[in-house]
N, C-alpha and C positions, 0 to 999 in steps of 0.2 A: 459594274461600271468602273474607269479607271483610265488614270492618264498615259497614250502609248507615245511611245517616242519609235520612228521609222527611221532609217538610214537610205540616202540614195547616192550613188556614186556617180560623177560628173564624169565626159570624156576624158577630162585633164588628170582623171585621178583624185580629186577633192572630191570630200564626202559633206554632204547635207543632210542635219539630221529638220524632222518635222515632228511638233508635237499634236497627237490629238485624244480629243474625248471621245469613249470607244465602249460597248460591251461586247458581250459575246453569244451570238446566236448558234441555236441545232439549224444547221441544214437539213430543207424535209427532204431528202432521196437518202443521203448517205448518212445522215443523222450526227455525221463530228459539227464541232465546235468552230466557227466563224466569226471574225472579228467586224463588228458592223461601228461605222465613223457615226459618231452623232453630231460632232465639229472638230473641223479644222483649225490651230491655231497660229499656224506658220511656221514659218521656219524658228527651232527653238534657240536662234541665240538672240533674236528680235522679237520673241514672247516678251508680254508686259509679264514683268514676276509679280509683280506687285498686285496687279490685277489677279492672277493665279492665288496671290496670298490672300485676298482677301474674298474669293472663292472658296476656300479653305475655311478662313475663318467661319462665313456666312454657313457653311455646311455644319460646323461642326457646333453650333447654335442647337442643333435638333440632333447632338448624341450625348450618350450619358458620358462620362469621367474617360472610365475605360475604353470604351468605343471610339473614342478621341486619338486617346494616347497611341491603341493598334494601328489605327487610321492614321497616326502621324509616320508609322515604321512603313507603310503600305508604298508598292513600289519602289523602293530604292534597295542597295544591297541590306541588310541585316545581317549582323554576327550576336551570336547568345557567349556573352561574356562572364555568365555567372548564371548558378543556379542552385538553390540555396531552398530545404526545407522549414518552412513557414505557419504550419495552421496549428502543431500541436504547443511548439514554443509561446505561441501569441496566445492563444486559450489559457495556458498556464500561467502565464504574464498579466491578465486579465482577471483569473480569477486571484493570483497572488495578490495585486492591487488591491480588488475589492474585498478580498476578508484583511486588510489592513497590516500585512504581514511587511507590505513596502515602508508604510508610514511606521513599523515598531522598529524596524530594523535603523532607519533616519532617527528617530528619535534618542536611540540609544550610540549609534552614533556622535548625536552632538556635545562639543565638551572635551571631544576627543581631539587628534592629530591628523583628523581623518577625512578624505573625503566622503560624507555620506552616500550621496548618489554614485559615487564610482562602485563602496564597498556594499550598497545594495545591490548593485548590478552582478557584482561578483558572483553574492551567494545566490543570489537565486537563477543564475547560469549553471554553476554547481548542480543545485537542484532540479533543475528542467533537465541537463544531463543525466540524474539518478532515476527519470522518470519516463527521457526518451530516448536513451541510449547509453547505460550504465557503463563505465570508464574508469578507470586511474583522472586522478589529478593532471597527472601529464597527457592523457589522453583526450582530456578535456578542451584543453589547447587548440587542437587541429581540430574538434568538433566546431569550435565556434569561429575561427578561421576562413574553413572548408567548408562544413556540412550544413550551418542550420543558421537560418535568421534571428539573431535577437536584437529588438530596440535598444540604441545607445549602447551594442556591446559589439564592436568587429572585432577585436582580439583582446586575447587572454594569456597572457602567460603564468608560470607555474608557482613561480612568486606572489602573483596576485593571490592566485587559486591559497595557496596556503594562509598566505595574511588575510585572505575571506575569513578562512577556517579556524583560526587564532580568535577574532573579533567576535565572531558568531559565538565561540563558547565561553570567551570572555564576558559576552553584555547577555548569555541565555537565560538568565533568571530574569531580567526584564522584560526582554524581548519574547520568552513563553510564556509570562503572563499578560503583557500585552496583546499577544495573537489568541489565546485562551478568550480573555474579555470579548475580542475583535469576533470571535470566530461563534462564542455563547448567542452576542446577541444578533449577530446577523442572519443564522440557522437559527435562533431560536431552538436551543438545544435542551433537551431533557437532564438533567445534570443532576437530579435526584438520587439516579445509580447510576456507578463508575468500576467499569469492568478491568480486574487488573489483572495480567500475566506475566508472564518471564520464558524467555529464551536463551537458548545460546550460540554465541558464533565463535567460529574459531579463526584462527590466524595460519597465515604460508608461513611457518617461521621454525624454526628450531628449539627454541626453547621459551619460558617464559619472561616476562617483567625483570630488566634487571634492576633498577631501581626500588626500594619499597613503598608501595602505597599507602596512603594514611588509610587506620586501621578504624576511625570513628571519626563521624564530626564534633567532637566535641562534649557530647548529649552520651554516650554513650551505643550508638545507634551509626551503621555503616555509613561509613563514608562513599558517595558518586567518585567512581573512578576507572577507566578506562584502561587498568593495568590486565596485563596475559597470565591469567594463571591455568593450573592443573586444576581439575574439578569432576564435575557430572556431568557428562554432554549430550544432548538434546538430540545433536546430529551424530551421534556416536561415531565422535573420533576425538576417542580416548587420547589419541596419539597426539596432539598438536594441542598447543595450549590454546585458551578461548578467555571471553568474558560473556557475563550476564547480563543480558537487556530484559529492561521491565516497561510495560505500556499499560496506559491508561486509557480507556476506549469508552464514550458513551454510548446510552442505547441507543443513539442511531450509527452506531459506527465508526465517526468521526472521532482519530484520535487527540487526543490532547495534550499530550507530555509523554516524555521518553527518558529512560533513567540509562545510565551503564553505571557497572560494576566488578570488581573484580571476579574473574574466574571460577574461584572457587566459593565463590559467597550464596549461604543456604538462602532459598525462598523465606522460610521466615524471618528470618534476619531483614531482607529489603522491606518488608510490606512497614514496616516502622517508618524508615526515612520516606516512600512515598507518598504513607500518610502525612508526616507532619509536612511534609513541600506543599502538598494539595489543603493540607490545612490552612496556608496563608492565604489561600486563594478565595476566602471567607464565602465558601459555597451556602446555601439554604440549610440543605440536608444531606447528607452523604450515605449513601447506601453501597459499602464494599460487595462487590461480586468477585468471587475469585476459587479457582478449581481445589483439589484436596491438598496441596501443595503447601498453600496456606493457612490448614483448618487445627495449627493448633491451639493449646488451652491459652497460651499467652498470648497469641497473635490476636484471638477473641476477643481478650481483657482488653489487648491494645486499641481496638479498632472499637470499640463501643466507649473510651475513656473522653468524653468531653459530649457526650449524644451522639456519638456515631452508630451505623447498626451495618451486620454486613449479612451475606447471604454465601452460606458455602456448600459445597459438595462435600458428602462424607465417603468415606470408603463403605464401598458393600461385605468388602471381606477381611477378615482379621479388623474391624473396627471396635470403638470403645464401645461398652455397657450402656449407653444413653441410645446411639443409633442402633445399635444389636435391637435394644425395646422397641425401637420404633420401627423396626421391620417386622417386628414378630406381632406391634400390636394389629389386631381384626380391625375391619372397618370396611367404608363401601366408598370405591372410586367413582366421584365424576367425572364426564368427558368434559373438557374446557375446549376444545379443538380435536377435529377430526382423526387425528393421530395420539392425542394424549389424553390420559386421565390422571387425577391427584385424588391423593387423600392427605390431609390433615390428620397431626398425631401430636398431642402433648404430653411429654415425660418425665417425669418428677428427675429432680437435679440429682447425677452423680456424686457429687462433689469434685469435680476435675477444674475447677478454683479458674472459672474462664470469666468470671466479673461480668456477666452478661444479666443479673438479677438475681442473687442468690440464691434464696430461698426460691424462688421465681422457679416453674415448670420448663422446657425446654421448648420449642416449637421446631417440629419436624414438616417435611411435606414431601412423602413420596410419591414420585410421578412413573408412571407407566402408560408405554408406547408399545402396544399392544404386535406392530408393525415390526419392530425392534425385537420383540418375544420373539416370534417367529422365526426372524433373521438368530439370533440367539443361539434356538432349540437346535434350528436345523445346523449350526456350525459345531454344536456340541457332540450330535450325532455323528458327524463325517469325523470328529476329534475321538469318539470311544470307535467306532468302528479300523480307524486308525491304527489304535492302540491293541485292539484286538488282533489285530494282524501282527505286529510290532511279539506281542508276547505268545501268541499260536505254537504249541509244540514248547515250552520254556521252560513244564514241566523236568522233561527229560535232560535240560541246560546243567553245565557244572556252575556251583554257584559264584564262580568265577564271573562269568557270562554272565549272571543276570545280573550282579553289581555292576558290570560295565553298561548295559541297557539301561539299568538305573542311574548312574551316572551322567549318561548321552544325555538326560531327560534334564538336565538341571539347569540347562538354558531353554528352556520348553515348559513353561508353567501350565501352559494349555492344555498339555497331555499329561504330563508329572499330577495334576489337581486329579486326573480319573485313576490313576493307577497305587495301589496298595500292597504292602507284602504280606503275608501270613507268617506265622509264628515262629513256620518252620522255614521262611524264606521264600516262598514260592510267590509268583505275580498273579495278581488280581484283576480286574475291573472293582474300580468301588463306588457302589453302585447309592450309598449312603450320599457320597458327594454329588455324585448326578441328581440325587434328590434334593440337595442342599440349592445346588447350583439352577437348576428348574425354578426354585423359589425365587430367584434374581432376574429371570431374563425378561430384560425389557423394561429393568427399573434403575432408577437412581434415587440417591436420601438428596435431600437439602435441609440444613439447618443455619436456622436466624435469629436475630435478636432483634426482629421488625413486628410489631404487632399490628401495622396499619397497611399491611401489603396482602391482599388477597392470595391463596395460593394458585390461581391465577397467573398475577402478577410474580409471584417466584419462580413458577416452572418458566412462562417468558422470559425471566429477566434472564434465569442462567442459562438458557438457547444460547441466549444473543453471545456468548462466550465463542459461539463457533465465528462470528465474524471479529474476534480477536486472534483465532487461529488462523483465520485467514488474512489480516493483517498483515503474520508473521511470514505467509507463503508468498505474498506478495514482496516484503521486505527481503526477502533472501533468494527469491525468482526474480520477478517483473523488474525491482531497485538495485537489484548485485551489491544487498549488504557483503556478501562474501562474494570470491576468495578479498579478504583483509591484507595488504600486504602494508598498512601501518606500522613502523615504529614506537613510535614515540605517545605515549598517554595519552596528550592531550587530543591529537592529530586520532587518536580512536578515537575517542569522546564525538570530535566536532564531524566524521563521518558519519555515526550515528545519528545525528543531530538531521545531519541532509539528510537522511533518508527517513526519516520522521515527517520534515516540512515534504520530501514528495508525496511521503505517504496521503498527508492531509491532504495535499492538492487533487492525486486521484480519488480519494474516498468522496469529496465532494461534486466532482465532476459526475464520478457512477453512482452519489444518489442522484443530483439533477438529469440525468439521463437517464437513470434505470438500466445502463446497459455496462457491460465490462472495461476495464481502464485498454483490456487489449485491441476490442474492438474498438472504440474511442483513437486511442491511438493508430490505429492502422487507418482512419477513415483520415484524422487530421494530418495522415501525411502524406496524404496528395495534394494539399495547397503547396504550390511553390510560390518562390520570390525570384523574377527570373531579369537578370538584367542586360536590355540593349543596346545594342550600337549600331546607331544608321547614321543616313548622309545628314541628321538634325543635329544630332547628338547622342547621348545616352538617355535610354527611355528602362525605368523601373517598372514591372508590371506584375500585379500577382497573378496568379491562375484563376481561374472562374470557380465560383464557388458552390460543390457539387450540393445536390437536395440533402443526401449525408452530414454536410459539413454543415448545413443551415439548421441540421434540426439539432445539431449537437450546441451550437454556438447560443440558440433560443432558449435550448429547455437550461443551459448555465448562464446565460444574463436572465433567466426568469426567476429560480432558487435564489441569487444573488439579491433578486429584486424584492423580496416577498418583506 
């Protein structure tokens, strides 16, 4: 149904328009569409408007909000004046609020020079950026300009964006322990054990830091710093200076704190500074999880000195005297889970001066995945059959040739571990290491200073390290920690920082959902924000909200709720 306006043309040439109330019927022979009068209202420059308006009104008593606002663009021209991505920004918006990350960032704020509400707006525009369209600083700009809806923010300039980014790493030891507290008890997070790793990313740039970074805080123990140095690199390129990032990740995933570092600064070296930073944060109990990176004698001492206890991976090969015994000693594996089995092994102390009990026995727990052997066995086979071919006929080689074969091998430990020379120089299979190496597949060591942790609960705990790897895959995929085209220290630093808080934001969106930040993201960006112009005015309308967007929007005000 709907108001038509008819035109008719007088002899004189004057035209009369008439308005009436009208639908549209099938004709039953030809079946189109037919316009049937239900009332005449006259000619329309002698219509009561008034009476029309409050026809309008009376109608619009019996629709919801929306229903309203369409029905007011209905019939007259319409121009779409703007059109603006809406459902993932507002979700992040929502959740940001409610784990209290708006109210830390206000707080530390005040005091300041600053507008609170402006400078939380900033950063976490930043942030929604890192998480729904990863960008430059300056790129940021025409995102919220042009592309995307956020409350209380239509523009951004580049100015802003940096003094966000100054503030944020200026008040972050507030404001990440505030969001910590915010975030503990809203999740209701296990915080018992605290998964730690290290990364690296590198920089567009040509050479490293030119200024010098401080080399200690004070303590003796690395200074956080965001300088470009030469180092070890994770993404092997060697070629471009980097820095180290460390993250703190509970067992459910949700991280909680982000370090940087310089470049070239060893893993053991950091696990000190973010001990003692998570020390203030006067946890219960702390249970270090952290891969072989970390596991040595001092870092042990370090991390049990005040009751702490950690849980690490040891090396299987070329490892110390303590884990060698505990692979070699006999025993019978349980199954804990369909895919793994453990055994417990206690082994009298080396002496490798690790402060975890002295005199005190060691506790081991090798776990084996039975799944993993297989996968194992079978790559080691395709590696000596490989090699077999590789040396076929090598005999008869000058031994020129087969030092260059051996050689080739030296970036190739997978093949290099099976091949052996004889006395006389000739190549082998060695067939002692395939035995050696059969003994391994399918196992990892873990050692702890926990005696109240099933082993169980250790082979769990150190899984859950895969969802700190992926973290990292997220942060430097899905967030565009990299390519870095940063300058300046601190301006690393506080990029690191956003891509932490998105980090957080999607990790608790895909527990409340159960489903990936990508599909998440791909469903909430069909909500638009679409803005009209008709013969009323301008009318703001968002899009209808698909059964997708409802189940996502449910299952994260329900987590939020609990």
């Amino acid at each position: 149904m709907y108001l038509r306006e008819t035109r008719r043309k007088n002899k004189d040439g004057s035209v009369v328009s008439y308005l009436q109330l009208a639908h549209n019927e099938r004709h039953p022979d030809t079946g189109s569409p037919t316009a049937k009068v239900i009332h005449n209202f006259g000619r329309a420059e002698t219509v009561d408007r008034d009476g029309l308006a409050r026809l309008v009104s009376s109608i619009s008593r019996f629709l919801a909000p929306d229903q309203s606002a369409a029905a007011s663009t209905a019939g007259g021209e319409v121009e779409i004046l703007d059109c603006r991505r809406l459902g993932g920004a507002w979700t992040l918006d929502r959740l940001w609020d409610r784990l209290g990350i708006t109210a830390a960032i206000r707080r530390a704020a005040e005091g300041r020079r600053l507008d609170a509400d402006a400078v939380e707006r900033v950063i976490f525009t930043l942030v929604a950026q890192r998480a729904l369209e990863p960008g430059s600083k300056l790129a940021a700009t025409g995102w919220v300009t042009e592309r995307v809806a956020i409350e209380h923010m239509t523009a951004l300039s580049d100015d802003q964006a940096y003094r966000g980014m100054d503030f944020l790493l200026d008040a972050l030891e507030d404001i990440a322990a505030d969001v910590f507290n915010s975030v503990a008890h809203l999740l209701n997070l296990d915080l018992d054990i605290v998964f730690v790793d290290t990364t690296s990313t590198y920089f567009e740039t040509e050479g490293p830091e030119r200024a010098d970074p401080p080399s200690d805080d004070g303590a003796g123990n690395p200074a956080e710093s965001g300088a470009r140095e030469f180092g070890h690199s994770k993404d092997f390129r060697t070629d471009l200076p980097q820095v180290v990032i460390a993250m703190a990740v509970t067992r459910d995933g949700i991280p909680v704190r982000c370090w940087t570092f310089p470049g070239n600064t060893a893993d053991t070296a950091i696990i000190r500074t973010v001990k003692d930073d998570l020390d203030g944060w006067n946890l219960r109990r702390l249970v270090w999880v952290a891969d072989r990176g970390f596991a040595s004698a001092a870092n042990r001492a370090y991390l049990t000195r005040g009751g702490g206890h950690y849980i690490h991976a040891e090396k299987l090969r070329h490892t110390n005297a303590e884990a060698a015994a505990a692979l070699a000693r006999p025993g019978r594996y349980h199954t804990v889970a369909g895919n793994l089995r453990v055994k417990e092994v206690h082994v009298a102390p080396g002496g490798d001066g690790d402060g975890d009990g002295g005199a005190r026995t060691r506790r081991f727990v090798v776990c084996h995945n039975p799944d993993q052997a297989d996968r194992d066995a079978s790559v080691r086979e395709n590696l000596v059959a490989h090699l077999e071919e590789l040396i076929d006929g090598s005999d008869t080689w000058t031994s020129r040739r087969r030092d260059e074969l051996v050689g080739s091998l030296k970036s190739k430990p997978g093949l290099r571990r099976y091949l052996r020379r004889t006395n006389t120089g000739l190549l082998r299979i060695d067939h002692t290491a395939i035995k050696t190496e059969a003994g391994l597949d399918g196992k990892w060591l873990l050692r702890t200073s926990d005696t109240t942790l099933t082993p169980e609960d250790l082979a769990a705990a150190y899984k859950q390290l895969l969802a700190v790897e992926a973290g990292w895959r997220d942060m430097k995929g899905s967030l565009g920690l990299r390519p870095v085209f940063h300058h300046r220290e601190d301006r690393i630093r506080a990029h690191v920082q956003l891509c932490w808080l998105a980090l957080l934001l999607i990790r608790v969106a895909e527990t409340a959902t159960g489903d990936t930040w990508r599909s998440i993201r791909h469903e909430l960006d069909r909500m638009h924000l679409v803005t009209l112009a008709t013969d009323h005015g301008r009318v703001v309308q968002r899009s209808a909200v698909t059964a997708g967007q409802r189940k996502i929007l449910r299952a994260c005000d329900k987590i939020m709720s609990l």
